[in-house]
PDB file as gemmi writes it, atoms N, CA and C in Angstrom:
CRYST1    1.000    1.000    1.000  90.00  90.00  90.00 P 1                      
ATOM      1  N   UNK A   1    -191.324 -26.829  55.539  1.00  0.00           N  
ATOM      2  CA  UNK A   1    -191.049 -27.030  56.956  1.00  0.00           C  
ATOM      3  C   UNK A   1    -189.696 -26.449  57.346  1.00  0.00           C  
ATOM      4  N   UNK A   2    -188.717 -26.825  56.329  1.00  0.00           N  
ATOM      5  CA  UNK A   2    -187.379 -26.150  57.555  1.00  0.00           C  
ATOM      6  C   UNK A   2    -186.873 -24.925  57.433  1.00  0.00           C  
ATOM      7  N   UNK A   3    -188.262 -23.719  56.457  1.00  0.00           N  
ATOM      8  CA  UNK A   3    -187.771 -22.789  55.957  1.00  0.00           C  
ATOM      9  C   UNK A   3    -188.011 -22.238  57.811  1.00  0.00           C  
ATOM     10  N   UNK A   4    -189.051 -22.556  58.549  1.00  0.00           N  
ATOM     11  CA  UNK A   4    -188.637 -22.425  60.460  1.00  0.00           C  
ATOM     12  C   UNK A   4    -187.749 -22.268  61.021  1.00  0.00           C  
ATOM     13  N   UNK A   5    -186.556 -23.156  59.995  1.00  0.00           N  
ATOM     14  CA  UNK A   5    -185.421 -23.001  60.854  1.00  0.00           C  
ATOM     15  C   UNK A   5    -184.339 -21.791  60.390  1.00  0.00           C  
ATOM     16  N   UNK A   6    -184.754 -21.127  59.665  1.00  0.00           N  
ATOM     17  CA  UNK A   6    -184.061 -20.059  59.167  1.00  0.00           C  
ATOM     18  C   UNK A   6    -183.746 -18.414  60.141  1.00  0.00           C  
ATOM     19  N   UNK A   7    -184.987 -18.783  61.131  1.00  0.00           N  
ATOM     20  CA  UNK A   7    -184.842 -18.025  62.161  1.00  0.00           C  
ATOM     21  C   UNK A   7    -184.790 -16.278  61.839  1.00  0.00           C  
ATOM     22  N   UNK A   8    -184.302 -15.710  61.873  1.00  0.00           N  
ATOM     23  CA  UNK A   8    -184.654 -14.106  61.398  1.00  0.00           C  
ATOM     24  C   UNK A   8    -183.290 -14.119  60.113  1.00  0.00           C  
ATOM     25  N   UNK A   9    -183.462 -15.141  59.562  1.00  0.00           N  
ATOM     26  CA  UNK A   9    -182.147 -14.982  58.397  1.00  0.00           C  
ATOM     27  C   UNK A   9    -183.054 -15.012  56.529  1.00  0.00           C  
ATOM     28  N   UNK A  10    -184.594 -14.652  57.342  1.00  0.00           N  
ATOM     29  CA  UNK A  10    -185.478 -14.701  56.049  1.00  0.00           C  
ATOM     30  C   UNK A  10    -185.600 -12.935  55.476  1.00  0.00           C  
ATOM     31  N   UNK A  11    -185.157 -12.882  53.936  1.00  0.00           N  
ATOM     32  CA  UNK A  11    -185.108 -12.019  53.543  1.00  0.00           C  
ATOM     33  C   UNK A  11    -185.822 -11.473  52.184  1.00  0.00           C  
ATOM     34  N   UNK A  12    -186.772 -10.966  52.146  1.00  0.00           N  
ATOM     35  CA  UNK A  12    -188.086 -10.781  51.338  1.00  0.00           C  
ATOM     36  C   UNK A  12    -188.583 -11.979  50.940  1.00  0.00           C  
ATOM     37  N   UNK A  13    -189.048 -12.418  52.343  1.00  0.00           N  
ATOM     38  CA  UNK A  13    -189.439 -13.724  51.784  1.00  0.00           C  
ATOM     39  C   UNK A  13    -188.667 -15.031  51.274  1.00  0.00           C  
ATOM     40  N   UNK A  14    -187.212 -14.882  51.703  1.00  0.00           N  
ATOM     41  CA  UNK A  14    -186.675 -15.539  51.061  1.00  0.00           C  
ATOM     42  C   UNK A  14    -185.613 -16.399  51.940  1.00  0.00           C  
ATOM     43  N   UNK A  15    -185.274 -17.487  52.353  1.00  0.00           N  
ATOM     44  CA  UNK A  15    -184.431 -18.170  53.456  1.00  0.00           C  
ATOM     45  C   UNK A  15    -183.265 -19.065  52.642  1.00  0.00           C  
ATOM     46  N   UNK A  16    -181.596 -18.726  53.159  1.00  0.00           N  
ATOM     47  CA  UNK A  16    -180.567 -19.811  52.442  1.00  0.00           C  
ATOM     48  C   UNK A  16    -180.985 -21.219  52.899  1.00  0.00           C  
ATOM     49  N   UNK A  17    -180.688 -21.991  51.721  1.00  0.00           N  
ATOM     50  CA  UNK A  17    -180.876 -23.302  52.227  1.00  0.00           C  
ATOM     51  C   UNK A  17    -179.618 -23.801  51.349  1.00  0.00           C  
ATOM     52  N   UNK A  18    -178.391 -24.144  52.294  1.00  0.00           N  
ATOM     53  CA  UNK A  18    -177.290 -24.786  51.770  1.00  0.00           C  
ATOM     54  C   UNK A  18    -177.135 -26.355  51.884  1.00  0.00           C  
ATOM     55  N   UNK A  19    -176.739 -26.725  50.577  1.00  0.00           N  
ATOM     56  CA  UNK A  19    -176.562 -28.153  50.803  1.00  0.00           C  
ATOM     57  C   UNK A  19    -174.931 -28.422  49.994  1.00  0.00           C  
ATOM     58  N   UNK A  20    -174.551 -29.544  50.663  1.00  0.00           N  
ATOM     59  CA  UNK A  20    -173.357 -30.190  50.930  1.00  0.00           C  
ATOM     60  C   UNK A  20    -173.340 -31.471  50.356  1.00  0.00           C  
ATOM     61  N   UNK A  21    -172.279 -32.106  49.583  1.00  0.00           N  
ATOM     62  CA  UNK A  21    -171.461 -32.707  49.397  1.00  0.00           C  
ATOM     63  C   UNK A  21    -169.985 -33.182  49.919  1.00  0.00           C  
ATOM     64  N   UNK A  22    -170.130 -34.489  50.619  1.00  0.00           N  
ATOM     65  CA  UNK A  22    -169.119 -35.091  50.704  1.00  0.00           C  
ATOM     66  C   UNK A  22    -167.879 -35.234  50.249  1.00  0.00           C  
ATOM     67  N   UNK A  23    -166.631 -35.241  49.888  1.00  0.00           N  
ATOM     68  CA  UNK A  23    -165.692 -35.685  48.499  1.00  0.00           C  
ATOM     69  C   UNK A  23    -164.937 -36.673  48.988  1.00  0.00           C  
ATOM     70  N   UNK A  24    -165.250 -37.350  50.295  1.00  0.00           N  
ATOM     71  CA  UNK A  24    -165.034 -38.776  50.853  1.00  0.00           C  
ATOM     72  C   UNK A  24    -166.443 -39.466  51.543  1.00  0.00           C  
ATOM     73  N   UNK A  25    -166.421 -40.927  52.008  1.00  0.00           N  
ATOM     74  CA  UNK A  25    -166.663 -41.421  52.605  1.00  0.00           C  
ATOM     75  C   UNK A  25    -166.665 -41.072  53.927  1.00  0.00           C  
ATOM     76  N   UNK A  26    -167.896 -40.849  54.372  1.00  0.00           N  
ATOM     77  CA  UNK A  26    -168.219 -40.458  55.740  1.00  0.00           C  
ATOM     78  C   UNK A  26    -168.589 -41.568  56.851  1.00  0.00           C  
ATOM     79  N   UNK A  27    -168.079 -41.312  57.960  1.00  0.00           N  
ATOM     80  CA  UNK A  27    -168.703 -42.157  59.039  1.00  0.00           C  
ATOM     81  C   UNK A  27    -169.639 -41.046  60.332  1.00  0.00           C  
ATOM     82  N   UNK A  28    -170.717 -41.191  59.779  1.00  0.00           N  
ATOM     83  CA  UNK A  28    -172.180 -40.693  60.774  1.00  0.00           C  
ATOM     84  C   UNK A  28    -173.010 -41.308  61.605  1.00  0.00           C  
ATOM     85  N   UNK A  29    -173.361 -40.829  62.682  1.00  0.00           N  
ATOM     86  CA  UNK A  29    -174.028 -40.982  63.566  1.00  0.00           C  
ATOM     87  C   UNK A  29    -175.385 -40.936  63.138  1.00  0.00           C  
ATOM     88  N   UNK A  30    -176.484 -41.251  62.838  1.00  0.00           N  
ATOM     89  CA  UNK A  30    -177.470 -40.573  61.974  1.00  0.00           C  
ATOM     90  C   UNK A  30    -178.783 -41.247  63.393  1.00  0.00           C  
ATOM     91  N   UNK A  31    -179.571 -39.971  64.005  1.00  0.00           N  
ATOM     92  CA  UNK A  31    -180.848 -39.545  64.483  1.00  0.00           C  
ATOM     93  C   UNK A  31    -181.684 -39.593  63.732  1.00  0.00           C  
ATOM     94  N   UNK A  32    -182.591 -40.932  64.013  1.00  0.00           N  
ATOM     95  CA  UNK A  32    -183.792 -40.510  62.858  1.00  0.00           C  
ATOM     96  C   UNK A  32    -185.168 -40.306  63.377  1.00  0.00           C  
ATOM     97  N   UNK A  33    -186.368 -39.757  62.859  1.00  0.00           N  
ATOM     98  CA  UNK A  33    -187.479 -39.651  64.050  1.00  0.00           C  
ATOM     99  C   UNK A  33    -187.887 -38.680  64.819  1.00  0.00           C  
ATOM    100  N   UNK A  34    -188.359 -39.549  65.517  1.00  0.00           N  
ATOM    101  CA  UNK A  34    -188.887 -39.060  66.968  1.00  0.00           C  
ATOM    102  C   UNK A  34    -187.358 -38.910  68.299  1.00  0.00           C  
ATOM    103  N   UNK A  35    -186.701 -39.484  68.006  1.00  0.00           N  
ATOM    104  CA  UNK A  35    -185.696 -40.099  68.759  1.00  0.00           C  
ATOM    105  C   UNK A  35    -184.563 -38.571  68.197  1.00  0.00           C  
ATOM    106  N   UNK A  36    -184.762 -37.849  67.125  1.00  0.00           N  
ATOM    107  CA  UNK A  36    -184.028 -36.327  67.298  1.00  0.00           C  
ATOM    108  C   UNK A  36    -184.653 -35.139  67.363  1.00  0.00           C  
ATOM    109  N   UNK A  37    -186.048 -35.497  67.979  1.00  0.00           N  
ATOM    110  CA  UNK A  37    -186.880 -34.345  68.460  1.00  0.00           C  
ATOM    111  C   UNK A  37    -185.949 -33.912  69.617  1.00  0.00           C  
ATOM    112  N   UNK A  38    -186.014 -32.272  69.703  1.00  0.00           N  
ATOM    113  CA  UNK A  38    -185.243 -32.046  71.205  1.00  0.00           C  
ATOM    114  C   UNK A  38    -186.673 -31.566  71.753  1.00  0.00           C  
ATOM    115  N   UNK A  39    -187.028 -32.739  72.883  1.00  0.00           N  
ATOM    116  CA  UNK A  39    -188.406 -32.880  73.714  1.00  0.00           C  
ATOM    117  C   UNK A  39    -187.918 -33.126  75.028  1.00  0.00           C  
ATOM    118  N   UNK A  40    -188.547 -33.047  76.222  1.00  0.00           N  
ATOM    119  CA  UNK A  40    -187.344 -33.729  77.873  1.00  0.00           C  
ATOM    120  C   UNK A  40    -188.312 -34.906  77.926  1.00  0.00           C  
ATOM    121  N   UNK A  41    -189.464 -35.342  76.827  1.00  0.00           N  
ATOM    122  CA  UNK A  41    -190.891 -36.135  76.898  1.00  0.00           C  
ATOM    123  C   UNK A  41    -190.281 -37.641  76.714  1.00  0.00           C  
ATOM    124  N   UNK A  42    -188.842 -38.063  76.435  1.00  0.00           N  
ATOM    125  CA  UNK A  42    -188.624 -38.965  76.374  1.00  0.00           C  
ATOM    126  C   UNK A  42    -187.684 -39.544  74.869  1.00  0.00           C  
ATOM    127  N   UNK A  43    -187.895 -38.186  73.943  1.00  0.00           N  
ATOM    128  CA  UNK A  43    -187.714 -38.669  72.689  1.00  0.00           C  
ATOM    129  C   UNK A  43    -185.794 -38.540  72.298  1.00  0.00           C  
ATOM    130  N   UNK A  44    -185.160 -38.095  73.187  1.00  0.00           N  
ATOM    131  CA  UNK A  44    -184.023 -38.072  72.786  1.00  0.00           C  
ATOM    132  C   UNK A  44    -182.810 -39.204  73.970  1.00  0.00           C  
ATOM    133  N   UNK A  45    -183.830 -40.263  74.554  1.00  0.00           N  
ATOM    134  CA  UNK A  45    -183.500 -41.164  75.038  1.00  0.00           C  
ATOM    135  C   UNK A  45    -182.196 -41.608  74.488  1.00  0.00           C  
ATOM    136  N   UNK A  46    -182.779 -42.469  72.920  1.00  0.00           N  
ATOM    137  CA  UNK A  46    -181.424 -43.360  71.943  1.00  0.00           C  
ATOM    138  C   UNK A  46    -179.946 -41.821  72.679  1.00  0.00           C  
ATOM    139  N   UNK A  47    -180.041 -40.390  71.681  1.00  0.00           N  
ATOM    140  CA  UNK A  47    -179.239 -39.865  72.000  1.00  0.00           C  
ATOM    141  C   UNK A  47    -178.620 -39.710  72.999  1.00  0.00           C  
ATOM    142  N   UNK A  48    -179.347 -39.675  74.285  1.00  0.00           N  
ATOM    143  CA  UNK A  48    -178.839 -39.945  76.006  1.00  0.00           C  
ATOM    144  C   UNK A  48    -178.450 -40.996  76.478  1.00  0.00           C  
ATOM    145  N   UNK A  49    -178.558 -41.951  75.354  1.00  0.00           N  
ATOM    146  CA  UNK A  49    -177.905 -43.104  75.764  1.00  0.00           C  
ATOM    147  C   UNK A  49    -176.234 -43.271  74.981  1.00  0.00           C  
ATOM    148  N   UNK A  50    -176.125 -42.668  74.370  1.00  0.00           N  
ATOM    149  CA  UNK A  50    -175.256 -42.537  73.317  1.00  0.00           C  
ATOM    150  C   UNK A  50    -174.085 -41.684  74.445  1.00  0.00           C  
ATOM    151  N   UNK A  51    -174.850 -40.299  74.367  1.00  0.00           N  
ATOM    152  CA  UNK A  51    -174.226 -39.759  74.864  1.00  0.00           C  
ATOM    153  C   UNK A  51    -173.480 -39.698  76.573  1.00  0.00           C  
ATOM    154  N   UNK A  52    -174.585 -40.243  76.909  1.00  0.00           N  
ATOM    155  CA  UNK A  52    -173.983 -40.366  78.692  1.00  0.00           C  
ATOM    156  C   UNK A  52    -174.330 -41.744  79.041  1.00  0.00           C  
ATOM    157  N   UNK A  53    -174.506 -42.801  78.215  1.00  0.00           N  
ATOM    158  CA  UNK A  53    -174.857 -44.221  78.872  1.00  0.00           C  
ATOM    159  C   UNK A  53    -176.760 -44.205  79.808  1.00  0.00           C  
ATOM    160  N   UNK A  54    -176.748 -43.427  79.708  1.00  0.00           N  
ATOM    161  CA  UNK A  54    -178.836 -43.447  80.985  1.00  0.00           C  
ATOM    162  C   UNK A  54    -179.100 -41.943  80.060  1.00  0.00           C  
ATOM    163  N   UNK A  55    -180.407 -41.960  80.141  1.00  0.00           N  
ATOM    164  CA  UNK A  55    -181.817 -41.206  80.357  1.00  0.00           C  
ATOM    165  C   UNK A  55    -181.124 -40.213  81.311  1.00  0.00           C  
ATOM    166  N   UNK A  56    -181.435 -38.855  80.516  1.00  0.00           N  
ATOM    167  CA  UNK A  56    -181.438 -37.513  81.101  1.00  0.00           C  
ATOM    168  C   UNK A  56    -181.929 -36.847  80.667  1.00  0.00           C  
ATOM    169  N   UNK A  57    -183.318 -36.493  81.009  1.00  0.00           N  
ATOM    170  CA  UNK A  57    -184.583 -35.389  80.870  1.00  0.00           C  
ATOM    171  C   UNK A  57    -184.468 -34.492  80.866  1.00  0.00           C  
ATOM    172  N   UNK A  58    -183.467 -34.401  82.584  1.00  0.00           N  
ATOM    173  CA  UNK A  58    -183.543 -32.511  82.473  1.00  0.00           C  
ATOM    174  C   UNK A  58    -182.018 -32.026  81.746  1.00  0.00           C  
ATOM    175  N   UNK A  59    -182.030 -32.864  80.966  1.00  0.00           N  
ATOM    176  CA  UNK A  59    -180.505 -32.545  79.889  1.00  0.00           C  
ATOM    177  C   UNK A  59    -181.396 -31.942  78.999  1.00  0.00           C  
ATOM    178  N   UNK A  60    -182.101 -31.674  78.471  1.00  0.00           N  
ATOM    179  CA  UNK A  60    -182.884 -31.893  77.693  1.00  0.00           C  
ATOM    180  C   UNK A  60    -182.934 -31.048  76.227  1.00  0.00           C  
ATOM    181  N   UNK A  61    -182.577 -29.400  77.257  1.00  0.00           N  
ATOM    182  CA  UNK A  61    -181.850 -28.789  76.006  1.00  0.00           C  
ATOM    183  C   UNK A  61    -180.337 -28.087  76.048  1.00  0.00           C  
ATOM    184  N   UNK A  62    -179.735 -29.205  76.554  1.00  0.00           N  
ATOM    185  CA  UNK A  62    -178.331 -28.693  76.679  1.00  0.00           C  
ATOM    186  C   UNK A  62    -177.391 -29.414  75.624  1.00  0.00           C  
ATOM    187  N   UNK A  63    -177.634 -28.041  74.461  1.00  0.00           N  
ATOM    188  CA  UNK A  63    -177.195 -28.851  73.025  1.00  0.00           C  
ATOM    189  C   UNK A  63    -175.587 -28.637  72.960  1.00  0.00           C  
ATOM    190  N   UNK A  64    -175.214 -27.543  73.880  1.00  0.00           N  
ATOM    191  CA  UNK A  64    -173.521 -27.716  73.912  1.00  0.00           C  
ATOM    192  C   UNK A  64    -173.142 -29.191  74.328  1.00  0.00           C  
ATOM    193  N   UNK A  65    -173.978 -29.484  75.607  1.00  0.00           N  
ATOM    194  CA  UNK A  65    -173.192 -30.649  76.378  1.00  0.00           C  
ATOM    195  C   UNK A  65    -173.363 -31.807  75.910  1.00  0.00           C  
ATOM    196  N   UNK A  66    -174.425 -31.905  75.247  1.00  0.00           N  
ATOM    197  CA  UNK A  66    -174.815 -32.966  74.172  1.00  0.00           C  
ATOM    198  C   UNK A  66    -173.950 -33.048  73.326  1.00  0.00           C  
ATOM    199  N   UNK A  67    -173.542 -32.337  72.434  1.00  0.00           N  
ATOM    200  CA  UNK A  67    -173.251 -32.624  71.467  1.00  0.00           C  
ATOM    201  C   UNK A  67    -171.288 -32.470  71.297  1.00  0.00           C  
ATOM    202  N   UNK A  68    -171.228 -32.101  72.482  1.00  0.00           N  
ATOM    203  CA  UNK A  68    -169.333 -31.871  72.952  1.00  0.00           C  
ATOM    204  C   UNK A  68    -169.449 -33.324  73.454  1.00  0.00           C  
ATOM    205  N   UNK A  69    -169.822 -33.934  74.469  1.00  0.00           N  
ATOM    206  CA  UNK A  69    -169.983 -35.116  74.700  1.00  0.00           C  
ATOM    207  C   UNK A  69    -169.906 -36.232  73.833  1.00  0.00           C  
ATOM    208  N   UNK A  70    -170.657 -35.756  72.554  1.00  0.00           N  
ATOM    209  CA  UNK A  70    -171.563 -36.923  71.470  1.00  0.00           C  
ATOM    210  C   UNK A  70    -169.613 -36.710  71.012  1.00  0.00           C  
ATOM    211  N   UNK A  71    -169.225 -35.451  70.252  1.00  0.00           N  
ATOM    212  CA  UNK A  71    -168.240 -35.650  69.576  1.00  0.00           C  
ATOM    213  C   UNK A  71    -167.040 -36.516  70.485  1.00  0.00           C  
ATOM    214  N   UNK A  72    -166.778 -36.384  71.659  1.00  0.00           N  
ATOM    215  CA  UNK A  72    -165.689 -36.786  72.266  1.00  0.00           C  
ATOM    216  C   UNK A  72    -166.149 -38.456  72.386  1.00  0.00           C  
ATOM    217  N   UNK A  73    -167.252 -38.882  72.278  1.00  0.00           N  
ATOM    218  CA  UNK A  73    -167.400 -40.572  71.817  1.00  0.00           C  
ATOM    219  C   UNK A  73    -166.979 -41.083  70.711  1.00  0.00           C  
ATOM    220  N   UNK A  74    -167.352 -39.885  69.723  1.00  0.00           N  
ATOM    221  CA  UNK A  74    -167.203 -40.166  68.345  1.00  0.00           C  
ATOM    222  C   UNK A  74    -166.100 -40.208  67.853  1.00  0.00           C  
ATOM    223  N   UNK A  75    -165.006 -39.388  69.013  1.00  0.00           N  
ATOM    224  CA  UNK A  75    -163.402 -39.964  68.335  1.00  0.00           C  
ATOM    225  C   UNK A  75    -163.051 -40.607  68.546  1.00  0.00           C  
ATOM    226  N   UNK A  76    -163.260 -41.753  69.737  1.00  0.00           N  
ATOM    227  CA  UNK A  76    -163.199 -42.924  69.835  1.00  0.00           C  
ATOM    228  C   UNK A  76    -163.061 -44.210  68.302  1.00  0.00           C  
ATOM    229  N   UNK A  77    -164.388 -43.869  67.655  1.00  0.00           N  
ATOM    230  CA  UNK A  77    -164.904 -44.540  67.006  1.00  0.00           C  
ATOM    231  C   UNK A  77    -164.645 -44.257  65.658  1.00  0.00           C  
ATOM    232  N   UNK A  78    -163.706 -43.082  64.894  1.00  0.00           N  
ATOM    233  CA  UNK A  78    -163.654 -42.443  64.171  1.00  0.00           C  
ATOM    234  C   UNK A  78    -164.709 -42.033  63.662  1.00  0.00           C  
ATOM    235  N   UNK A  79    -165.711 -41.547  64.087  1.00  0.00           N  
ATOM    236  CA  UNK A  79    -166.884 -40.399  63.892  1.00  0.00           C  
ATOM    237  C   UNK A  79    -166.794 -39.470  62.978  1.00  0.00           C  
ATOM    238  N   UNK A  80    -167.166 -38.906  62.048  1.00  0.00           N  
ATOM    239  CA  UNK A  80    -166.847 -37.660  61.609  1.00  0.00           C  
ATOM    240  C   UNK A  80    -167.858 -36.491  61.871  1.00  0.00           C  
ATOM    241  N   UNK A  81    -169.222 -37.262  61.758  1.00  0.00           N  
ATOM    242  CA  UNK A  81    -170.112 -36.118  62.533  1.00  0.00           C  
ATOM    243  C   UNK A  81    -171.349 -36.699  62.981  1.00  0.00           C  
ATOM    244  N   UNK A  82    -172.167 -36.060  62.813  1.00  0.00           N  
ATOM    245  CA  UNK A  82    -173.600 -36.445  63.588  1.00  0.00           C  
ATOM    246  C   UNK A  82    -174.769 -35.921  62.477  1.00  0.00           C  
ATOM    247  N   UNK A  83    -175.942 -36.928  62.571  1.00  0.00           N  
ATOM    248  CA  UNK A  83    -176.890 -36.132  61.404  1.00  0.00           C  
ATOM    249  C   UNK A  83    -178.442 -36.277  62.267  1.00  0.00           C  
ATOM    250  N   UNK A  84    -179.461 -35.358  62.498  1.00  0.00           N  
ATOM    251  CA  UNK A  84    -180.018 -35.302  63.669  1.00  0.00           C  
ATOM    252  C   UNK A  84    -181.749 -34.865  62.325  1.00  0.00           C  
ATOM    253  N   UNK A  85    -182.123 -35.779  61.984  1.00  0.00           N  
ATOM    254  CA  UNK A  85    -183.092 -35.292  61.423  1.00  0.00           C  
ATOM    255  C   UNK A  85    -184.602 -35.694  62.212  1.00  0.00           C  
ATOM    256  N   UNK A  86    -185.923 -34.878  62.311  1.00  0.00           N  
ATOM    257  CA  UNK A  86    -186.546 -34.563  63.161  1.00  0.00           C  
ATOM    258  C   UNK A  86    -187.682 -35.799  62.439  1.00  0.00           C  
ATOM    259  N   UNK A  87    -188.664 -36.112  63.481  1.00  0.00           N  
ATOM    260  CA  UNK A  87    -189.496 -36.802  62.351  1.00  0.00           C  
ATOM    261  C   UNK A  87    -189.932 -36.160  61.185  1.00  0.00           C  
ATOM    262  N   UNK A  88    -190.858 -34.766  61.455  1.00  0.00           N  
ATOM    263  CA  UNK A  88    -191.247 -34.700  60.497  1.00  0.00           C  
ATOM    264  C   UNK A  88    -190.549 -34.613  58.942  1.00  0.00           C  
ATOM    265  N   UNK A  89    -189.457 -34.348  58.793  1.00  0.00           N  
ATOM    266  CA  UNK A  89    -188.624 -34.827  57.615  1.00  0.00           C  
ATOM    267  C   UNK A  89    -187.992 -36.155  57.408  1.00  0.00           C  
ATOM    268  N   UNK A  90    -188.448 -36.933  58.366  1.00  0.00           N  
ATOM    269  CA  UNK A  90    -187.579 -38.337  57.788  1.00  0.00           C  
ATOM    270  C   UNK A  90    -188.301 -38.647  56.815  1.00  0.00           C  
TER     271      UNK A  90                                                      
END                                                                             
């Protein structure tokens, strides 16, 4: 499934898939579901609530403002990042 998200970065057949390690204790935001589909159908509600307090549909794919928004809550709270996984991989 998320070899999709590799976008034209597939090369004979072949897509990077980097993974990461921590070397502290993290504080995350973590999207799980249906609820980090980017849909305007309702499913990124939890996140619109997070992010602007109400439901915004026709936000729907405005992943700058989303997610400049999401971070400027998150320093509030000492946030360090956000983790946005889709249903079909939870």
């Amino acid at each position: 499934h998320s070899v999709i998200f590799c976008g034209g970065l597939i090369k004979n057949g072949k897509c990077w898939h980097l993974t990461l390690m921590a070397t502290r204790p993290l504080n995350v935001v973590y999207f799980d579901g249906t609820s980090a589909a980017k849909l305007p159908t309702g499913t990124l509600e939890s996140q619109d609530i997070v992010t602007w307090g109400d439901v915004r549909p026709n936000w729907s794919f405005d992943e700058w403002g989303r997610f400049s928004t999401l971070c400027d809550w998150g320093r509030k709270y000492n946030v360090d990042g956000f983790v946005r996984m889709e249903m079909s991989l939870s």
